[in-house]
C-alpha positions in Angstrom: 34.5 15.3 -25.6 34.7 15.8 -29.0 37.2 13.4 -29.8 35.8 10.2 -27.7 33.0 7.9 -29.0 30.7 6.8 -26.3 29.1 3.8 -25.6 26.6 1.8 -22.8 24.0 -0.8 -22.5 20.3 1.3 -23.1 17.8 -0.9 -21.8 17.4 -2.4 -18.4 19.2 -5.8 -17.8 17.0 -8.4 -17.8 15.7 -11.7 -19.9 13.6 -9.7 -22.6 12.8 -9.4 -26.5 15.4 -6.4 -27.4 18.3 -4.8 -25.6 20.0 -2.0 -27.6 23.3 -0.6 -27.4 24.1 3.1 -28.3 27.4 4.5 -29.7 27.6 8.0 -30.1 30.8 10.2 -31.8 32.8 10.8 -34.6 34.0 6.7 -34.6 30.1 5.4 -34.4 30.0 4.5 -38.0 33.7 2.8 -38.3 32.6 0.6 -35.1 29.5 -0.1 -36.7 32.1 -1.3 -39.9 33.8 -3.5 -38.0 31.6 -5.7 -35.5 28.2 -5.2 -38.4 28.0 -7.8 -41.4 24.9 -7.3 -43.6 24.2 -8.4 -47.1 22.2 -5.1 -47.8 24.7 -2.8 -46.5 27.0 -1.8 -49.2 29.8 1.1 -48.4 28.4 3.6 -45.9 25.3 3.7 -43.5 23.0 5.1 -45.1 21.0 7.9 -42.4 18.2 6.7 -40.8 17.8 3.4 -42.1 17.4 0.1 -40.1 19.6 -2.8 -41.6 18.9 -6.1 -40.4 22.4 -8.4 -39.9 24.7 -10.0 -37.5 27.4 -8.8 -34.4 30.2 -10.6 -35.4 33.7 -10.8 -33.3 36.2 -9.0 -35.5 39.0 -11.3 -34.3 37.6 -14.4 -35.9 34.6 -13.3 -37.8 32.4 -15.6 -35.6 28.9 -14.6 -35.2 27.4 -13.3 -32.0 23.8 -12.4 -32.5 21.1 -11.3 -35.5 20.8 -7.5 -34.7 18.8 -4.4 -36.4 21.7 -1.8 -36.6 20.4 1.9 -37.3 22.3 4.8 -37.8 21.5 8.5 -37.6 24.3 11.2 -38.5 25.1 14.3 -36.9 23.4 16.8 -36.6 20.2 14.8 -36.6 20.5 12.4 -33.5 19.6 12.5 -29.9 23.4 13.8 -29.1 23.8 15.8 -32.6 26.7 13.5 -33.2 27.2 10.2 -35.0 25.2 8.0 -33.5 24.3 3.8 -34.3 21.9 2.0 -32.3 22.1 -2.0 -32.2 19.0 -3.9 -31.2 20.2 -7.2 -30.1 18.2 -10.2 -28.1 18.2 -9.0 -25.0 20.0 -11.3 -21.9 23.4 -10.1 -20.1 26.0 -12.1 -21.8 24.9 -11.5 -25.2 24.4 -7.0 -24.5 28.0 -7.2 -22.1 29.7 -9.1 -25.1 28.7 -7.2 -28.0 29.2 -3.7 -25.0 33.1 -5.5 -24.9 33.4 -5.7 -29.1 32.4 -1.7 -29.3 34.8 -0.9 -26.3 37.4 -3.0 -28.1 36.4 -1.4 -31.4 37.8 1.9 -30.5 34.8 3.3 -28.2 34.6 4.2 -24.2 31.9 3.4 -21.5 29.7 6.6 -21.2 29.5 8.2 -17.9 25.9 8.6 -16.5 24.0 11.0 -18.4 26.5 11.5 -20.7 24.0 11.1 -23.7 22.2 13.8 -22.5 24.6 16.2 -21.4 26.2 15.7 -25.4 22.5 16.8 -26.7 23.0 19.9 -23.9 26.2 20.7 -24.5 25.6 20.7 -28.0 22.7 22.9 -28.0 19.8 19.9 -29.0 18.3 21.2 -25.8 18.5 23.2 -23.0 19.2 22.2 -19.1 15.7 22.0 -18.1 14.9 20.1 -20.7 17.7 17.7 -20.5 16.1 17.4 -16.4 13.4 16.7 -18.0 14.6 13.6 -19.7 15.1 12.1 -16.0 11.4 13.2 -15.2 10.4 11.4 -18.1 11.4 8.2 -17.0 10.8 8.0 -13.5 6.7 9.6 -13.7 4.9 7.3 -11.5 1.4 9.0 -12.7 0.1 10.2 -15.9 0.1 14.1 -14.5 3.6 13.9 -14.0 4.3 12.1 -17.1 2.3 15.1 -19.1 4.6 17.6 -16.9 8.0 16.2 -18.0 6.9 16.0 -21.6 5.7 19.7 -21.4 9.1 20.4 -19.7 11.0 18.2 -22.2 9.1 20.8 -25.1 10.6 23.3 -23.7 7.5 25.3 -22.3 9.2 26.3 -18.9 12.3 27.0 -21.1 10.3 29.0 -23.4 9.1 31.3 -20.3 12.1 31.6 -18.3 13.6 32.9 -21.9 10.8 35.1 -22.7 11.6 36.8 -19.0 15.5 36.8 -19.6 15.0 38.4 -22.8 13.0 41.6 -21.5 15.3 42.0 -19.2 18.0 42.0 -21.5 16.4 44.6 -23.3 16.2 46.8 -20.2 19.5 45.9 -19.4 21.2 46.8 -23.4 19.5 50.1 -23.2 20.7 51.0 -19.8 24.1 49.7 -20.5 23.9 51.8 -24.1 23.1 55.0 -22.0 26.0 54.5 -19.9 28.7 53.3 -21.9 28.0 55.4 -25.0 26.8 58.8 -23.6 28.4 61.0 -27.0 25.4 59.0 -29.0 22.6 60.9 -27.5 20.7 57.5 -26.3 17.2 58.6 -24.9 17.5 57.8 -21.1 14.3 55.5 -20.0 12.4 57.3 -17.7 12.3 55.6 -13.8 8.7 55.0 -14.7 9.4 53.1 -17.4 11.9 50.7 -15.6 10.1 50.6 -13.0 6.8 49.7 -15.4 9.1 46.7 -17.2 10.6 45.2 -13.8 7.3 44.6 -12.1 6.5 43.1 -15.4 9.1 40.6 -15.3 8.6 40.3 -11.6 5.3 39.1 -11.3 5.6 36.8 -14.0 8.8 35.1 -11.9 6.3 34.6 -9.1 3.2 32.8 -11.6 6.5 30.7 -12.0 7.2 30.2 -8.4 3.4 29.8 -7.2 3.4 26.6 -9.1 6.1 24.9 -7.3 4.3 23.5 -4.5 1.7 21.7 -7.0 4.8 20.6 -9.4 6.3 19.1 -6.5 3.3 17.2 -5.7 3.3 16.3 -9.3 6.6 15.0 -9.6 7.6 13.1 -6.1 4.4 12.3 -5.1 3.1 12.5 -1.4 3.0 9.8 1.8 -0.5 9.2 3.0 -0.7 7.0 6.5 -4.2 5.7 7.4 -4.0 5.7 11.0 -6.9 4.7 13.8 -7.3 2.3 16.4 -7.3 -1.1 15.8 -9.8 -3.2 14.1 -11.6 0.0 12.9 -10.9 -0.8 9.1 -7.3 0.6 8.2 -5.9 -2.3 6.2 -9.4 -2.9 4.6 -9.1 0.5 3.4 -5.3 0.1 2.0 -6.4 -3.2 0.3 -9.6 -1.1 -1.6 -8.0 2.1 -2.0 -4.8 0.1 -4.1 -6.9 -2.7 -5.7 -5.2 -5.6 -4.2 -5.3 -7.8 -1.1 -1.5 -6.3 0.1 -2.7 -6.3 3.9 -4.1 -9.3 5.7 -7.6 -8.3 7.6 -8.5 -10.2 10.8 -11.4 -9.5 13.3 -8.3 -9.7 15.9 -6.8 -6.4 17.3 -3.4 -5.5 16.5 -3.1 -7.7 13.7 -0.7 -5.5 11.9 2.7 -4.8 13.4 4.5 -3.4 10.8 3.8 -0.4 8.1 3.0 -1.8 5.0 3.4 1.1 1.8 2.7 0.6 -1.6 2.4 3.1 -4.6 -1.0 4.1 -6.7 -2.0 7.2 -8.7 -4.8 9.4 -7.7 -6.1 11.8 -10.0 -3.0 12.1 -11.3 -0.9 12.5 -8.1 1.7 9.7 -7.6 0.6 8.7 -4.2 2.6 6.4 -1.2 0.1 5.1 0.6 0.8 3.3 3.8 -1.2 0.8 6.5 0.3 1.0 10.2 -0.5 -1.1 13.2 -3.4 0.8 15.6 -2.5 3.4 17.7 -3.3 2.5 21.3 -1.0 2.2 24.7 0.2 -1.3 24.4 2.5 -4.0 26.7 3.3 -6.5 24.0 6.8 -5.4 23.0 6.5 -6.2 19.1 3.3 -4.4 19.0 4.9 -1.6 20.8 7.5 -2.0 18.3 4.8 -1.2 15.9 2.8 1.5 17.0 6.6 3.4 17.4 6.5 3.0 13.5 3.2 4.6 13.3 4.0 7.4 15.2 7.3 7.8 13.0 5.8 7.4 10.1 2.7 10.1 11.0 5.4 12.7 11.6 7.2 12.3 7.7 3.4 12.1 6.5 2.0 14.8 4.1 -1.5 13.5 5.2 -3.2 11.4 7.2 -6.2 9.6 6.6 -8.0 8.8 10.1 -10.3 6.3 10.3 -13.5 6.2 12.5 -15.4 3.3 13.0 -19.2 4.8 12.3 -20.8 1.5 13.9 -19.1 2.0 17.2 -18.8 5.3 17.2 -15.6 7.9 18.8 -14.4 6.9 21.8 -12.1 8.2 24.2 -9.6 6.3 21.7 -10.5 8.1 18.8 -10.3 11.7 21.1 -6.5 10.9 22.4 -5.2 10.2 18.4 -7.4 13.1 17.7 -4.7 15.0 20.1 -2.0 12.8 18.8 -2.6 14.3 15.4 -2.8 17.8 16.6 -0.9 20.2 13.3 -1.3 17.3 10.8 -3.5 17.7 7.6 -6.2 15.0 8.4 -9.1 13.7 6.6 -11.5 11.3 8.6 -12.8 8.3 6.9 -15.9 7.4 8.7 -15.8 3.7 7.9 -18.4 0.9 7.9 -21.0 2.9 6.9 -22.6 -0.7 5.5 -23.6 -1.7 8.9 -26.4 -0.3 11.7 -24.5 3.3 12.5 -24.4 4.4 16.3 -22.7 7.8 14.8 -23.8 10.5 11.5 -20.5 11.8 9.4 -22.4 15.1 11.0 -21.8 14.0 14.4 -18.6 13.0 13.4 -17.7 16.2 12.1 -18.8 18.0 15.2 -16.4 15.6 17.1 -13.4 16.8 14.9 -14.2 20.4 13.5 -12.8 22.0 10.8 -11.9 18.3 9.2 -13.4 16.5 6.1 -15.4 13.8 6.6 -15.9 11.1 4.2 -18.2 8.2 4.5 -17.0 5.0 2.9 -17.1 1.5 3.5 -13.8 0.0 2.6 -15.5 -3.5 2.6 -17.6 -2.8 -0.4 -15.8 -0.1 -2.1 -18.3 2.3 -1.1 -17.1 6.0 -1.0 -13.8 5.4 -2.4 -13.8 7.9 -5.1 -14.8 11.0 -2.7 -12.1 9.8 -0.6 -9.5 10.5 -3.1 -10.8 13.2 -4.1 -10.7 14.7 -0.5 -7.4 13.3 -0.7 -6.2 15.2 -3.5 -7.5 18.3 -3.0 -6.3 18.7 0.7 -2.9 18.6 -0.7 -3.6 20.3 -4.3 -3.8 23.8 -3.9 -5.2 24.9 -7.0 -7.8 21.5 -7.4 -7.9 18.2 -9.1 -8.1 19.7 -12.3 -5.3 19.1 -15.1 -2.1 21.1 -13.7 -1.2 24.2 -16.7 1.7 23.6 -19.3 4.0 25.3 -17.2 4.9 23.8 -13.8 7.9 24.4 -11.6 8.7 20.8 -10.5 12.8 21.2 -9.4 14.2 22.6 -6.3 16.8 24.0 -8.5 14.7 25.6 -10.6 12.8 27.5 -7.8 15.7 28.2 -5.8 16.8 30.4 -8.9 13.3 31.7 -9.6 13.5 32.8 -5.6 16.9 34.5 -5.9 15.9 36.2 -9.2 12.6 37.7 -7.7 14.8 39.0 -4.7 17.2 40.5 -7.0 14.3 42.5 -8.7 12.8 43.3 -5.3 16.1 44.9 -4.6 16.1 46.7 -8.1 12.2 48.2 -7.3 13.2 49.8 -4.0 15.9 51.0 -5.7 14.0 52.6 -8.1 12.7 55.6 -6.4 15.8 56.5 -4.9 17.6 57.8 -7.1 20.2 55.1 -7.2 22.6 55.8 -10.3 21.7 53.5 -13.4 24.9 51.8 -13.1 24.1 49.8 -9.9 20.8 48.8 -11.5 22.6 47.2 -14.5 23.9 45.1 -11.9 21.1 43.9 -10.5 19.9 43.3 -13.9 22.7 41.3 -14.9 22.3 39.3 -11.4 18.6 38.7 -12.2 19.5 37.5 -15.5 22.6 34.8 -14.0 19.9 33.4 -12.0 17.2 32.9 -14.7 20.4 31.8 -17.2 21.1 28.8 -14.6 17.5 27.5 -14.9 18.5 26.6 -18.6 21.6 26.1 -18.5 23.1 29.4 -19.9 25.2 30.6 -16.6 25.4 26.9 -15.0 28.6 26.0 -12.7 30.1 22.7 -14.1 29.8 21.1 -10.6 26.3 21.9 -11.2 26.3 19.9 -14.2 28.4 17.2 -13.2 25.9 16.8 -9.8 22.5 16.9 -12.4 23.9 14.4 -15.1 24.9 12.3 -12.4 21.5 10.8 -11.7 21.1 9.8 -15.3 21.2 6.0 -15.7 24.2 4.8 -17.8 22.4 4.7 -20.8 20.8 7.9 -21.3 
């Protein structure tokens, strides 16, 4: 690694203002020497400076496009290397040729993530953080773009450190007491351990008690509005997103297929999907349909069943009622602008133990306690701003689970007598697990599988 200069296309491919080309290594500069001509430049880059000029092809000194070049030397870059930035027009042919002149120049393709797994494995940042950078740029809602940046700070880091760090206290002056017994080192008493290990321990589970909320955060959840037909489902989707994306006919069964689109609610990135009625039908497309409905209910994190308050519940309404039987529901009593033959109280007595939320999806009545119902029935701690310190990766939890085990294990241990020897290994096990969370005991197949989801350019 240290020897190869990297390079890729940074920006998205597409007709746009500016596409920008990174080069990172010990070569950045000399590349930037042979394909940059600028009357202002005058020996070497200068650190941190923008220079206006031309690409020009090396071979013939033609020129290929005006650019900004900027170059920031090691260690104060993104990669703590050499690295030089062109901003070019943006367009394929003009990124891909001036991508072939640095290639040509002495400089190889980076592999995905590579850029970030140089700032990791140069010690810029830590493995969280550098998942982090991926969280970054695939938020779909404020929240979980406020979670990555906290991430990308390092305030998860900062914990998980602060834990490893009493630990390794506990575990230097246990290992000090066995390996050096001619110094007289003051045993700690099992109280004390004890006393520091239930410490660490409960602040591994605060960790863990987040994840289910960072989850949320950071993937989102699948809402289905489901019903029978003609009761106001796709009038809903088309309020709830903003935008006519379902067509609404008085006819029954006028959608067939499940129509999804994304929106934020309070923060939570949210897939919310329209799906034909659910009733027995004959029609085979239909049929087709309501199949759909059904499969898409089971995946669901939530449903969202509506009742239509001017008719009233029918023995339709009672058999999806059935249907739905170990879902999370919320009922949205709709067309509450017209004559009601039902209350939301008599609705609630029909399904007990469910919210009910009057709306009328035609005029955007009730909208906004329908989201919030939304949120919180999948929120466990409330709509309010999520903490600083969220567990949003699998990988992160499945470490905090097998470090809280290994410090269960130590506990029981405790009072039986168990020499201090085996408890320095659980220590050092409990401190492997926490290490892999940023990056400090990580297997390079781990690496290889996180940096791998990184876009070329990052």
């Amino acid at each position: 690694m240290d020897d190869d200069t990297i390079a890729a296309i940074s920006t998205p491919f597409g007709v746009g203002g500016i596409g920008i080309i990174k080069i990172s290594g010990p070569r950045a500069q000399e590349i930037a020497h042979t394909l940059f001509r600028s009357p202002a430049l005058k020996g070497a880059l200068v650190s941190h400076r923008l220079y206006y000029g031309e690409v020009v092809n090396p071979e013939d000194g033609s020129p290929l496009d005006e650019v900004l070049l900027s170059y920031m030397a090691k260690p104060h870059s993104y990669t703590r290397e050499d690295v030089v930035e062109i901003n070019c027009h943006s367009g394929y042919l003009v990124l891909r040729k001036i991508l072939e002149l640095v290639i040509k120049s002495g400089a190889r393709l980076a592999e995905p993530g590579e850029f970030t797994k140089r700032a990791f494995l140069n010690g810029r940042i830590d493995l969280a953080q550098a998942e982090a950078v991926m969280d970054l740029i695939e938020a779909r809602s404020l929240t979980a773009l406020s979670t990555a940046s906290s991430q990308l700070k390092g305030f998860l880091s900062h914990e998980v450190n602060r834990i490893r760090e009493e630990l390794l206290l506990l575990l230097s002056h246990l290992e000090a007491y066995i390996d050096f017994p001619e110094e007289n080192v003051e045993p700690l008493s099992r109280e004390e351990i004890e006393e520091k290990v239930q410490a660490a321990l409960r602040a591994v589970r605060r960790l863990l008690e987040t994840y289910e909320d960072g989850k949320i955060y950071r993937e989102g959840i699948s809402v289905i509005i489901a019903g029978k037909p003609n009761v106001g489902k796709s009038s809903l989707l088309n309020a709830l997103v903003g935008e006519k994306k379902a067509i609404v006919t008085p006819i029954p069964g006028t959608t067939r297929d499940a129509i999804e689109d994304m929106i934020s609610l309070k923060g939570v990135p949210v897939k919310i999907i329209d799906t034909a009625g659910l009733r027995e039908v004959t029609d085979l497309v239909e049929k087709e349909g309501v199949q759909v409905t059904r499969d898409k209910v089971a995946q669901a994190d939530l449903v969202v069943l509506v009742i239509d308050s001017h008719q009233g519940v029918d023995e339709e309404d009672r058999r999806i009622k059935e249907e739905l039987q170990g879902k999370r529901v919320i009922i949205a009593c709709n067309k509450i602008d017209l004559p009601p033959h039902i209350s939301p109280d008599q609705v609630q007595e029909e399904f007990p133990g469910k919210v009910v939320v009057p709306v009328s999806a035609l005029h955007h009545q009730g909208l906004d306690e329908l989201k919030d119902a939304v949120v919180s029935e999948v929120i466990r701690h409330g709509i309010e701003s999520p903490s600083e310190i969220l567990v949003t990766s699998l990988r992160h939890k499945q470490a905090l689970e097998k470090t809280a085990g290994t410090l269960t294990k130590l506990l029981a241990d405790i009072p039986r007598d168990v020499p201090p020897e085996y408890l320095a290994l659980d220590l050092q096990a409990g401190l492997e697990f926490l290490g892999e969370i940023v990056g400090e005991t990580t297997r390079e197949d781990i690496l290889d599988q996180i940096f791998s989801r990184f876009c070329i350019g990052k």
